[in-house]
VOGU-3710 file (C-alpha; in Angstrom, 3 decimals, decimal comma):
1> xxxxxxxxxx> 43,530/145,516/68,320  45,038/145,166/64,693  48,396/144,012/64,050  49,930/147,408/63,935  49,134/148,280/67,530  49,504/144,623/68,452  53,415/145,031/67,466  53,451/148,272/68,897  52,260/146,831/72,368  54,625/144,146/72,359
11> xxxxxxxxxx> 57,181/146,355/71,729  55,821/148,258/75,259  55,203/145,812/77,573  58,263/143,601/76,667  60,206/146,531/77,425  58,786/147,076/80,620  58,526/143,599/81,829  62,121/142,956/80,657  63,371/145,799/82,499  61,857/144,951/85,588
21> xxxxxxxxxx> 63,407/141,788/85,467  66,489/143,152/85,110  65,711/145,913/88,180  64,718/142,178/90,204  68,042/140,558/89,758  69,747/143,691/90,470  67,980/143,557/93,809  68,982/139,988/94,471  72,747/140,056/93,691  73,159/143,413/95,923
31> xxxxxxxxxx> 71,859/141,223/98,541  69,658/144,455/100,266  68,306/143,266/103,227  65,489/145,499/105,231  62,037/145,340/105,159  62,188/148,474/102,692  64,690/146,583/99,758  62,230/143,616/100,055  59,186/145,997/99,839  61,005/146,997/96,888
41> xxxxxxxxxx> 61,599/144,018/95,511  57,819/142,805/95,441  57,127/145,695/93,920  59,450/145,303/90,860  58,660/141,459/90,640  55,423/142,219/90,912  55,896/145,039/88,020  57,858/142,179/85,824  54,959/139,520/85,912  52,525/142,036/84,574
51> xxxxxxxxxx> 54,668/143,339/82,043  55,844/139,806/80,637  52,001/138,476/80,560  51,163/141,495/78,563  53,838/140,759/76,566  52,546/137,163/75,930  48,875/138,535/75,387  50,170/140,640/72,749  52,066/138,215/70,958  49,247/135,109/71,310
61> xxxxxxxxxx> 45,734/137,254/71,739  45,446/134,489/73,779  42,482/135,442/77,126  44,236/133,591/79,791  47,328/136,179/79,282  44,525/138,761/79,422  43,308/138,003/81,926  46,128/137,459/84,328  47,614/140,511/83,181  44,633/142,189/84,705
71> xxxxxxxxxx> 45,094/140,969/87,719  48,770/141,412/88,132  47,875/145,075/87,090  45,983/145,505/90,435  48,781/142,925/92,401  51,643/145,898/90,649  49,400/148,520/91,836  49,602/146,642/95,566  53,356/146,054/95,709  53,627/150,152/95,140
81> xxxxxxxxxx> 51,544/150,716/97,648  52,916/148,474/100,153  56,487/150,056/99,226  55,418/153,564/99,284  53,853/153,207/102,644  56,507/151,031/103,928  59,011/154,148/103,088  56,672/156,301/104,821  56,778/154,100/108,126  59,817/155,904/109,491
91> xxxxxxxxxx> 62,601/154,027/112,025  62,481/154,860/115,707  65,667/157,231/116,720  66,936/157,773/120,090  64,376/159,446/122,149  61,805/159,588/119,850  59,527/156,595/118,707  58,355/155,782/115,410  55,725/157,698/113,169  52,264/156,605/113,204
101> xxxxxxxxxx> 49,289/158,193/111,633  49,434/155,484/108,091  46,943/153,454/109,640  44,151/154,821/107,504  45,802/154,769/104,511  47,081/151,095/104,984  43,527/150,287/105,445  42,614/152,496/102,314  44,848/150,675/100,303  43,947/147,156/101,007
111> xxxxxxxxxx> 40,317/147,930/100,178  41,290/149,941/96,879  43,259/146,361/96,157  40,720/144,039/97,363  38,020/145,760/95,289  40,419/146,061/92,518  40,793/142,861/92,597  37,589/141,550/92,685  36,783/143,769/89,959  38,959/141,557/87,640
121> xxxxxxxxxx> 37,964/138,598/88,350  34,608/139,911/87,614  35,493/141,036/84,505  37,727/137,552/83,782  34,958/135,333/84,832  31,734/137,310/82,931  30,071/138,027/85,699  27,720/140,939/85,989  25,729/142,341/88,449  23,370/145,682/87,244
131> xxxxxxxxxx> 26,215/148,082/86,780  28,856/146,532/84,310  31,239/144,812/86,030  34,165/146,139/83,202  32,717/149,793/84,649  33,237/149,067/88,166  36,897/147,346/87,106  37,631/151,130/85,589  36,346/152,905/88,474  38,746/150,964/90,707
141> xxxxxxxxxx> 41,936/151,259/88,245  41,011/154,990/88,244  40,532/155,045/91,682  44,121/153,481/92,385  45,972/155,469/90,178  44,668/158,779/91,977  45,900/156,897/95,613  49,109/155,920/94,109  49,272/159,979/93,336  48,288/160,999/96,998
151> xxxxxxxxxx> 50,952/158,687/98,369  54,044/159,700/96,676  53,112/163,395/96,756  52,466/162,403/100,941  55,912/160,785/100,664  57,728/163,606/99,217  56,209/166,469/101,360  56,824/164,692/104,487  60,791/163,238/103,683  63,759/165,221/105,206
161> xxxxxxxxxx> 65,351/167,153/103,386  68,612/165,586/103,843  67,108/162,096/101,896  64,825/164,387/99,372  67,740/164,452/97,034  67,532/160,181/97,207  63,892/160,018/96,696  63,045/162,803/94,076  63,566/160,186/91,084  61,307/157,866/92,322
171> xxxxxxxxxx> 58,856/160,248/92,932  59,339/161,421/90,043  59,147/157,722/88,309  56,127/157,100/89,976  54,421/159,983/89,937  54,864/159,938/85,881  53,379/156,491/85,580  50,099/156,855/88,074  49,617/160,172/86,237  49,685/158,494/83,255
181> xxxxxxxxxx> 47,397/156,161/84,081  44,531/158,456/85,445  44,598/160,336/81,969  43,881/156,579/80,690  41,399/155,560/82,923  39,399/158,583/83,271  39,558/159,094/79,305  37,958/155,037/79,233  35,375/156,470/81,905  34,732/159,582/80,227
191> xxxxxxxxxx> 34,230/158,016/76,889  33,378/154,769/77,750  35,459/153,071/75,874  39,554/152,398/76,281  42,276/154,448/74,002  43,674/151,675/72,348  46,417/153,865/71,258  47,098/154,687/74,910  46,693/151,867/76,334  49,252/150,214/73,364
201> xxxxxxxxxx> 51,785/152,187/74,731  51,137/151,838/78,543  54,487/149,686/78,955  56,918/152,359/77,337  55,385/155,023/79,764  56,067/152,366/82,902  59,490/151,427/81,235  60,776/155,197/81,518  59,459/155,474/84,828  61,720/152,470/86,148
211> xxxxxxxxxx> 64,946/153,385/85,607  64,002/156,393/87,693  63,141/154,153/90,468  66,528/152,193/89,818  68,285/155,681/90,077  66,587/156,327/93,397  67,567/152,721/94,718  71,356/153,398/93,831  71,481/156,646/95,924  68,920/155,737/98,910
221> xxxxxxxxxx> 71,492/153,029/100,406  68,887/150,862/102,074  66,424/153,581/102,323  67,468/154,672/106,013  66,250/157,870/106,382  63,711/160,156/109,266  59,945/160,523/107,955  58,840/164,533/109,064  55,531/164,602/109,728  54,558/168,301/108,459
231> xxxxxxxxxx> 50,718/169,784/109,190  50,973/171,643/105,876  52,062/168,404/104,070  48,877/166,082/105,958  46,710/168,936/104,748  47,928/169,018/101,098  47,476/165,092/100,872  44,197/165,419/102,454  43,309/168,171/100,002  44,202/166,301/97,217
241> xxxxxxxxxx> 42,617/162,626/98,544  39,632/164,674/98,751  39,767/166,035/95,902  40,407/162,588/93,712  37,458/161,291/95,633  35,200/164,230/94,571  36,351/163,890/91,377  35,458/159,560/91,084  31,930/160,231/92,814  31,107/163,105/89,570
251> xxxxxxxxxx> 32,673/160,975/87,099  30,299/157,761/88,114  26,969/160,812/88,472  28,475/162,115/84,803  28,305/158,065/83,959  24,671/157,358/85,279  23,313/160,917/83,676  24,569/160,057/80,543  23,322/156,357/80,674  19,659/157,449/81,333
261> xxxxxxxxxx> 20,001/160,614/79,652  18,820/159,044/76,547  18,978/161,188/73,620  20,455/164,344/76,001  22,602/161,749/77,671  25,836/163,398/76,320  24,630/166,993/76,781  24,100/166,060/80,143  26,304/164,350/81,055  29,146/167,220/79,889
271> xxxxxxxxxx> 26,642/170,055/82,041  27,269/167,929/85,099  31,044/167,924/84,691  31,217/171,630/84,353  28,957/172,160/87,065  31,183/169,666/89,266  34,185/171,409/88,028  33,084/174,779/88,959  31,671/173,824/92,144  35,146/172,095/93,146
281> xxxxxxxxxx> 36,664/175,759/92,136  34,657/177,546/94,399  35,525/175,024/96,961  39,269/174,934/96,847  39,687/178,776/96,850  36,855/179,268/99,816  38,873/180,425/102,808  36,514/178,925/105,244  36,864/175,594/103,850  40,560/175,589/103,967
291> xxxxxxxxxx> 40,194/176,654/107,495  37,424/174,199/108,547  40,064/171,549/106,817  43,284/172,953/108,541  40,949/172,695/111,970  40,364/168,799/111,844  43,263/167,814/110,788  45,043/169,842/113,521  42,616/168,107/115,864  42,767/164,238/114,538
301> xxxxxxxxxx> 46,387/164,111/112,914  48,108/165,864/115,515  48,942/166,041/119,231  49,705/169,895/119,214  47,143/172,611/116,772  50,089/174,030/115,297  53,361/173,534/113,418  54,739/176,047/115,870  57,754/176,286/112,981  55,400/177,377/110,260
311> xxxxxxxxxx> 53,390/179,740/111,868  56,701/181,671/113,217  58,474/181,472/109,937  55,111/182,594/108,524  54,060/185,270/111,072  58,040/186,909/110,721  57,708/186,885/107,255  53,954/188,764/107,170  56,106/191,310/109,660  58,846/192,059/107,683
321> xxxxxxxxxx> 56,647/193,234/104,610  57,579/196,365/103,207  55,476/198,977/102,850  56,219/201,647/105,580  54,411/202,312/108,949  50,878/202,367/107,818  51,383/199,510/106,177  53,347/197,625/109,319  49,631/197,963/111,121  47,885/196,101/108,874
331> xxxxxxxxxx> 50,804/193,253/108,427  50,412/192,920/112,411  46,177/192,167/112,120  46,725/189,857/109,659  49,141/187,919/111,136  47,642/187,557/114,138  44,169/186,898/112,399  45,751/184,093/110,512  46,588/182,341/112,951  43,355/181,586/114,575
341> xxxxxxxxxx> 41,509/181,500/111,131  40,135/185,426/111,811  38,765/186,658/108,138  39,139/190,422/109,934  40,792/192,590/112,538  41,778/196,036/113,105  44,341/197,868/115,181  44,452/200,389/117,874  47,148/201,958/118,470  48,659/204,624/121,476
351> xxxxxxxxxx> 48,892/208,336/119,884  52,484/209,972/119,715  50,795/212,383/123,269  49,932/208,828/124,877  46,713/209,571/126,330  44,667/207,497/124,364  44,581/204,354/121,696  42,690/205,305/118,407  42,395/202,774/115,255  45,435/202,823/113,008
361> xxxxxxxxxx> 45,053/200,055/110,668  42,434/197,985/109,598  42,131/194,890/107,441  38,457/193,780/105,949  36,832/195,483/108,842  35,849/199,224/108,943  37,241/202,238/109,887  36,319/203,284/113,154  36,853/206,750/114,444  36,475/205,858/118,337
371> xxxxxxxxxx> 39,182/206,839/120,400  40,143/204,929/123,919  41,760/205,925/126,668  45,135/204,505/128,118  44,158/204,979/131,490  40,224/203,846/131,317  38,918/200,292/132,344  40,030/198,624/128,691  43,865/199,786/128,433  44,004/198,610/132,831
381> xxxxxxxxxx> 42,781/195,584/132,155  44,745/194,306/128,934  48,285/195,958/131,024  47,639/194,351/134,409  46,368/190,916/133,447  48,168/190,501/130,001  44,835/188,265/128,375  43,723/187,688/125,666  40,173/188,700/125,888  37,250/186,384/124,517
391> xxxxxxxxxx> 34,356/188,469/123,657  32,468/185,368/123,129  33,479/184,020/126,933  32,808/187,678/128,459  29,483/187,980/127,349  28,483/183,659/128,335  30,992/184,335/131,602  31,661/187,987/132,771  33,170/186,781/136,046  35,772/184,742/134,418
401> xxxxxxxxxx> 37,094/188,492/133,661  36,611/190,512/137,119  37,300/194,141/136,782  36,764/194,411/133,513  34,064/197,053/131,729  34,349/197,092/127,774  33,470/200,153/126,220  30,440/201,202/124,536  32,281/201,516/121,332  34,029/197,879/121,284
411> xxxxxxxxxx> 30,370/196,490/121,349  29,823/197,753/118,407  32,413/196,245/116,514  30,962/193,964/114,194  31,888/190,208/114,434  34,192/191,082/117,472  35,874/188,031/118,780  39,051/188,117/120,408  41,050/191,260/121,829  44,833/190,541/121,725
421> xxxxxxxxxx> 47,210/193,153/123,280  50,549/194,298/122,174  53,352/194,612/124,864  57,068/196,171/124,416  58,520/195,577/128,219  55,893/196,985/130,378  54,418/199,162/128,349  50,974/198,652/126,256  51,506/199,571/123,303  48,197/198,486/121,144
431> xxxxxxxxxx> 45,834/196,137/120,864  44,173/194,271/117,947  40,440/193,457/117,701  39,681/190,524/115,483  36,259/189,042/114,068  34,788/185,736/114,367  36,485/182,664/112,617  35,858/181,654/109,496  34,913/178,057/111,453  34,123/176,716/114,576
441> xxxxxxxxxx> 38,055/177,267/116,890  38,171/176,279/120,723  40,219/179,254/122,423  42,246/177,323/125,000  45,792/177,260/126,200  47,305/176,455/123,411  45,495/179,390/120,939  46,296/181,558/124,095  50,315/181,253/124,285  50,768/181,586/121,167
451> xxxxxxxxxx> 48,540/184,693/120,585  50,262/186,017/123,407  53,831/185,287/121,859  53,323/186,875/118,724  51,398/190,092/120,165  54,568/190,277/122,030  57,000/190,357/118,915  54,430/192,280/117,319  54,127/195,177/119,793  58,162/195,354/119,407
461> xxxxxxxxxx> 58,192/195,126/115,615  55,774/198,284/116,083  57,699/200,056/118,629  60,738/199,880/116,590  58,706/201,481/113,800  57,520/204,323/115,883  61,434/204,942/117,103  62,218/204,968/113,748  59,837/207,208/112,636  59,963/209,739/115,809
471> xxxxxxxxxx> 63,704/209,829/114,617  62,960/210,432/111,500  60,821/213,246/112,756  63,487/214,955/114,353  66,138/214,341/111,197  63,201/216,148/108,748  63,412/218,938/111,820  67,166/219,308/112,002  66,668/219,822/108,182  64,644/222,410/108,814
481> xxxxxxxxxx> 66,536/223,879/110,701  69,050/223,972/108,415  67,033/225,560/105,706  65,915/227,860/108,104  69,502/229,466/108,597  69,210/229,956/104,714  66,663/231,949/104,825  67,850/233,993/107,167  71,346/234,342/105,354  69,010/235,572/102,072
491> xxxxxxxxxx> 67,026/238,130/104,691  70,584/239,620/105,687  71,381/239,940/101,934  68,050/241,830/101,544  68,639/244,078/104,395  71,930/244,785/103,291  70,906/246,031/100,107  68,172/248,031/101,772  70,025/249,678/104,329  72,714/251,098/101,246
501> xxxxxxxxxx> 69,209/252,128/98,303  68,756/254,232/102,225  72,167/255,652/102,380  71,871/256,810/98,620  68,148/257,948/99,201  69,467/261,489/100,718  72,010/262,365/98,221  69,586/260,916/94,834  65,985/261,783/96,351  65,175/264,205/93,347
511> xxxxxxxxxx> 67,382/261,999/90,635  64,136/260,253/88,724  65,951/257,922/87,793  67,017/256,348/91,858  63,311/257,023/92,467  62,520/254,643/89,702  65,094/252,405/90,728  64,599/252,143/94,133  60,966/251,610/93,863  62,303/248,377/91,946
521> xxxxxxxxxx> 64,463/247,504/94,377  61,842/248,007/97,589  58,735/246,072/94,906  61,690/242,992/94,586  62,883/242,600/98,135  59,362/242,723/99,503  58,418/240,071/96,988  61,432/237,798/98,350  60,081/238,492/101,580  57,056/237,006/101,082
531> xxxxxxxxxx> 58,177/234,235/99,600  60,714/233,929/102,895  58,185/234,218/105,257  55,971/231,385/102,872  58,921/228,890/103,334  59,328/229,598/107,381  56,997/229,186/110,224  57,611/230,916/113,729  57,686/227,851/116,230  59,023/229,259/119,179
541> xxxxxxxxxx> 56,476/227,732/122,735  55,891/231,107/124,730  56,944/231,476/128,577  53,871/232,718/129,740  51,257/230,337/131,267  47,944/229,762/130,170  44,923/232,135/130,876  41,691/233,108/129,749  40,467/234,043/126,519  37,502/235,016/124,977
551> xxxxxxxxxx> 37,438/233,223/122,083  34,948/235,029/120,476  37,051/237,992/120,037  39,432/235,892/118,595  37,198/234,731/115,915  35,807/238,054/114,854  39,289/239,462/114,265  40,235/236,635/111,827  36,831/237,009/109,970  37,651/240,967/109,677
561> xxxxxxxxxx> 41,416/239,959/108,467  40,173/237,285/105,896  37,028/240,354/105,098  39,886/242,419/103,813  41,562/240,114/101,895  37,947/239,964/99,609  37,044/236,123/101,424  33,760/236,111/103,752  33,872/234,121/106,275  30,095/233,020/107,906
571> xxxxxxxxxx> 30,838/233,403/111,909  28,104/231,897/114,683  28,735/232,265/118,386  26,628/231,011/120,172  27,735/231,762/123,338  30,481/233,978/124,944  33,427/231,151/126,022  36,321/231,975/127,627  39,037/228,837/126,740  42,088/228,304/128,483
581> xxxxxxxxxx> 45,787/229,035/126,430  48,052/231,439/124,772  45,792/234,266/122,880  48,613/234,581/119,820  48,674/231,103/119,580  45,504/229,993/119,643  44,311/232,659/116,910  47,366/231,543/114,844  45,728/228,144/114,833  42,150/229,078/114,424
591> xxxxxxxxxx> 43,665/231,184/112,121  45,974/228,543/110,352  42,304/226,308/109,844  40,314/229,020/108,370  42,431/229,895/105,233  43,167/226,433/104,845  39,560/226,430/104,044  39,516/229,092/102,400  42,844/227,957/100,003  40,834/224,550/99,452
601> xxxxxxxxxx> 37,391/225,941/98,777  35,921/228,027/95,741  35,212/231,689/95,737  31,358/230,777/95,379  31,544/227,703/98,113  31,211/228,315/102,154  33,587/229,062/104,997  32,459/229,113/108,187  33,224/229,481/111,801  30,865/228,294/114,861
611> xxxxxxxxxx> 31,554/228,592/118,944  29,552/226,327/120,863  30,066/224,840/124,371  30,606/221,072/124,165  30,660/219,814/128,123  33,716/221,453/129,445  35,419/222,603/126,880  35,043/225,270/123,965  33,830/224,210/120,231  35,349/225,816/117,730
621> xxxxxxxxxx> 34,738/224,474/114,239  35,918/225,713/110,857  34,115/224,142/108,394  33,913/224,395/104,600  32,483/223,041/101,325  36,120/222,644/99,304  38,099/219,941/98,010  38,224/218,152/101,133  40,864/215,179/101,957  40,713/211,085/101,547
631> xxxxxxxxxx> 40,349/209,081/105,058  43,813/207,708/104,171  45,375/211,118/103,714  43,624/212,268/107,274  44,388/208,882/109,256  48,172/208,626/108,512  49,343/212,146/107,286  47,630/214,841/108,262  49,010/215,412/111,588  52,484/214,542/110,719
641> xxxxxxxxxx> 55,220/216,763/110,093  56,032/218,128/106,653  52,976/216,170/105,181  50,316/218,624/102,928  48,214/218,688/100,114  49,490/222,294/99,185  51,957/222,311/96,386  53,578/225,438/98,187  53,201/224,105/101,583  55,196/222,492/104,130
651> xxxxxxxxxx> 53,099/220,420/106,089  54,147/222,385/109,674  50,478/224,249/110,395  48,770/221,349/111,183  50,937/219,346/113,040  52,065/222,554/115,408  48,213/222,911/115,576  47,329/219,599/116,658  50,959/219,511/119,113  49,503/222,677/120,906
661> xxxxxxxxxx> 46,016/221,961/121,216  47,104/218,565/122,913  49,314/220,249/125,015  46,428/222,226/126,309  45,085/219,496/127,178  42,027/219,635/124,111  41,380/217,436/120,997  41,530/218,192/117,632  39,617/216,075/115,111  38,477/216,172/111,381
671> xxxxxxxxxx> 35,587/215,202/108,951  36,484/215,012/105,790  35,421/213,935/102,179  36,744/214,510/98,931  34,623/216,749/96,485  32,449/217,348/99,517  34,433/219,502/102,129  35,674/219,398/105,831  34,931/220,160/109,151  37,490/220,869/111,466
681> xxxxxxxxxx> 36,252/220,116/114,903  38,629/222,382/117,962  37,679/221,311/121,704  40,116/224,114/123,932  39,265/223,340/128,040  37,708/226,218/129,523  38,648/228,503/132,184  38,252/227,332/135,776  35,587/230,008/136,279  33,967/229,003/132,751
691> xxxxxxxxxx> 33,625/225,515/133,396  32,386/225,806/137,169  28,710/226,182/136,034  28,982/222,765/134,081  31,333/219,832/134,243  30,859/216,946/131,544  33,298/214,634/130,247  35,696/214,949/127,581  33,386/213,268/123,971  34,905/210,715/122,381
701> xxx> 36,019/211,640/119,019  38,304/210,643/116,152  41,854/211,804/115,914
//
């Protein structure tokens, strides 16, 4: 070290070691007592001796000053550690004992010290053994300074609140000077050699951080205060011991590589880094390490898995996400799938009829189009019992769940785990599927409640949502109905001009001029006619009750209608079927599908209708090779009320269809692709008489 940096190192450590004197006597006079203000007061004493034998090495260049300034370094880094952890060790209160859990990191810091230590007096006495002893010393240092990180960050994470105001500048004091000191020890490591420039001006970056500590002492008051033991602060710490540990073991491989490296020694050495670096990014954003980490320290640190606190501020705040209906569904699987460290899910939810469940959101599983019925062996099961089902148990231990017969469907889920269902009252009102965890999770008692509990805030979060939107329903209705009595005022205005061109016709029949006129007047009102009748939809349910049609009479007179407007429509019947409903209605809905294949499909593309018997009921399907629709669009808007692709439509057709098929008692479902077309798949029970010669159950298709 030249003169220069000699001065400028005096300079540094005499400030730091007189300062800590002066923090030392300040302890004295105030005349603390606890163990904490004598932790403290090691610790600063400890801080002065080091800083006034640097001092006197820098002035003299003298080895013995050396030399014990080394090993008050490590005794400094020893009476921070015994502080922080003694401020850690929080005071019994009434009714509840002590924290524990600081066992392992007392015994982690005495051997960082003792090894430290010995280290030093390596170093001091010349002694080497076949890795440098001065490397090992800088490994240790290194080593230290990343533990004195981990234990403030530990001791600010777990403080109340109420005493985070007292500790932040010591923290903050601290936190400065150990960070400071990894830069300078893993820079000597890295290197292999110490920044004299950095290490000159050590003491002025340890003189800054004490009056921060000093700050902290004036406000703390003794240090009385209540440690909280947090899971998500033990993991953090853990995450980031880990990670400093990870770190030492590449640094010492980067050391060795480059040591027998030879001429590529440096190359390699820098390759091994990156790759270390890179593998330590894939690590810390892999979502089934995080979970296998969250897991054991649940299990080890902990008497209970959860921080019940977290997970329900968490799981609210997942629920209250914006993002409408659709969205709420997928907020709900998540949730829930976070909570047991679930990388999928889905959600099936009860239709508006409530006859069966069909999948309404889904999150990194996919889209299913099987339906299941709210009366069959699943929905009975999941409402009488109230379980949460383990897939995993059922198929080791199908007694432990008597009565129950999963579907055909549910088996093929892929990766299905755990069914949870979704109460409001006494109602079921969904149920969520999710896949296997991302590791190794015991279901028991404790995974079970509180599954159970959120399901049960979740099925009311979604039960809200449906009110809400069934009343929203009804408001988009009422508007309707409003515009409806529009419409009819503007019809009255064109009858009323009508009826008076007819009392004028008699007297100005052979004027040329009223012919011309009225011919005007008859071309305009029909035109706002048709644009009337465009805007409004006849909704009125007829008084008659059901009976027998032939359906394929119905079909041939809409492919004659549609033949006169210049569209062909293919027809196949392939058998006679006489379906059970309302003969206006049901060829207003046949009708209704077929030119909405015809408005979405080309004059050179395809149109067709087929009749087929399906089991019990009637097939009719209107298919074409158009535009088609996105699953999205057919999942969550097709069916509902004033929702179209159309830019003159209203979005009524298709959701009067599907109300009045379902009424009937039939299904309506849809297969659909963009740029490829969509079939349109009608199931109408048959006749009593028509279905005597065959009766098969309903198929399970997609809403």
């Amino acid at each position: 070290m030249d003169s220069r940096m000699a001065v400028v190192a005096a300079w540094s450590y005499g400030l730091a070691g007189f300062l800590a004197s002066f923090l030392t006597l300040y302890l004295v006079s105030g005349k603390r007592t606890g163990e904490r203000s004598r932790a403290m007061f090691i610790a600063v004493s400890l801080c002065a001796l080091w800083g006034m034998l640097s001092l006197a090495f820098a002035l003299t260049g003298k080895a013995l000053f050396l030399a014990g300034s080394l090993l008050a370094d490590i005794l400094r880094f020893g009476g921070w550690y015994f502080f922080l952890l003694v401020l850690m060790k929080a005071e019994p209160t009434e009714g509840q004992p002590a924290s524990t859990g600081f066992g392992w990191l007392r015994a982690l810091a005495v051997i960082l010290v003792l090894v430290g230590f010995t280290a030093q007096v390596m170093v001091v006495s010349g002694i080497d053994l076949p890795v440098s002893s001065q490397r090992i010393a800088l490994f240790a240092s290194l080593a230290m300074s990343v533990f004195g990180m981990v234990l403030v960050e530990r001791l600010f994470r777990n403080v109340s609140p109420d005493f985070r105001w007292s500790v932040k500048p010591l923290c903050l004091g601290l936190g400065g000077v150990f960070l400071f000191d990894v830069y300078l020890y893993s820079d000597a490591l890295l290197f292999n050699r110490i920044d004299v420039d950095a290490f000159s001006i050590r003491g002025f970056a340890h003189a800054l951080g004490l009056p921060l500590v000093a700050l902290a002492a004036l406000r703390s008051h003794d240090w009385k205060r209540r440690l909280i033991m947090s899971q998500r602060a033990v993991l953090q710490s853990a995450t980031l011991l880990i990670v400093g540990a990870y770190l030492l073991f590449m640094a010492a491989a980067g050391y060795y590589v480059r040591f027998f490296g030879g001429e590529w020694g440096r190359a390699l050495q820098l390759a091994v880094l990156f790759v270390a670096l890179l593998i330590l990014a894939g690590l810390t954003i892999s979502g089934s390490m995080r979970a296998k980490l969250r897991v054991q320290v649940g299990k080890h640190f902990f008497t209970y898995r959860y921080d019940y606190r977290e997970e329900w501020l968490r799981f609210t705040q997942t629920l209250s996400s914006q993002g409408g209906f659709a969205a709420m569904g997928k907020h709900v699987v998540r949730g829930l799938a976070d909570m047991v460290e679930s990388p999928a899910g889905a959600l099936w939810l009860k239709d508006p009829s409530g006859r069966f469940f069909a999948q309404a959101a889904c999150w990194n599983m996919p889209v299913s189009a099987a339906t299941e019925d709210v009366d069959g062996p699943l929905g009975t099961f999941l409402l009488e019992s109230g379980w949460v089902i383990n897939l995993e148990e059922y198929r080791s231990l199908p007694r432990r769940y008597d009565g129950l017969d999963l579907p055909a469907w549910m088996v093929e889920v892929p990766n299905a785990w755990l069914v949870v269902p979704l109460t409001t009252g006494s109602e079921l009102i969904a149920f969520v599927i999710l896949a296997t965890a991302r590791t190794r999770i015991d279901v028991n008692w404790e995974v079970n409640d509180l599954l159970k509990t959120a399901a049960r805030q979740a099925g009311a979060f979604l039960g809200q949502m449906q009110a809400s939107e069934a009343l929203l329903e009804v408001r988009k209705f009422d508007s309707f109905n409003r515009m409806s009595a529009f419409v009819v005022h503007d019809l009255k205005n064109i009858v009323a001009q009508l009826s008076l061109m007819l009392k004028n016709a008699e007297r100005h029949r052979d004027n040329p001029e009223f012919q011309k006129d009225m011919l005007m007047t008859v071309e305009h009102s029909v035109e706002r006619m048709r644009q009337l009748m465009m805007q409004l939809r006849e909704g009125a349910t007829p008084l008659d009750s059901p009976r027998g049609i032939d359906l394929s009479d119905v079909v041939r007179r809409i492919q004659m209608a549609k033949s006169r407007q210049g569209r062909d429509v293919e027809l196949t019947v392939e058998e006679r079927l006489i379906a059970r409903g309302h003969e206006d209605r049901i060829e207003r809905v046949v009708g209704h599908l077929v030119q909405n294949a015809i408005d979405a499909t080309e004059e050179t593309g395809r149109v067709w209708i087929r009749v087929a018997r399906q089991g019990n009921y009637a097939l009719v399907e209107v298919g074409d090779t158009g535009h088609g629709m996105s699953p999205e669009f057919v999942r969550e808007r097709l069916f509902k009320p004033f929702q179209t692709t159309k830019p003159t439509g209203m979005g009524i057709g298709a959701y009067e269809s599907f109300q009045y098929v379902h009424e009937l008692g039939g299904k309506l479902s849809v297969d659909s692709a963009v740029d490829v077309g969509t079939q349109v798949a009608l199931l109408l029970p048959l006749s009593e008489s028509a279905a005597a010669a065959k009766s098969v159950d309903l198929p399970e298709d997609s809403e």
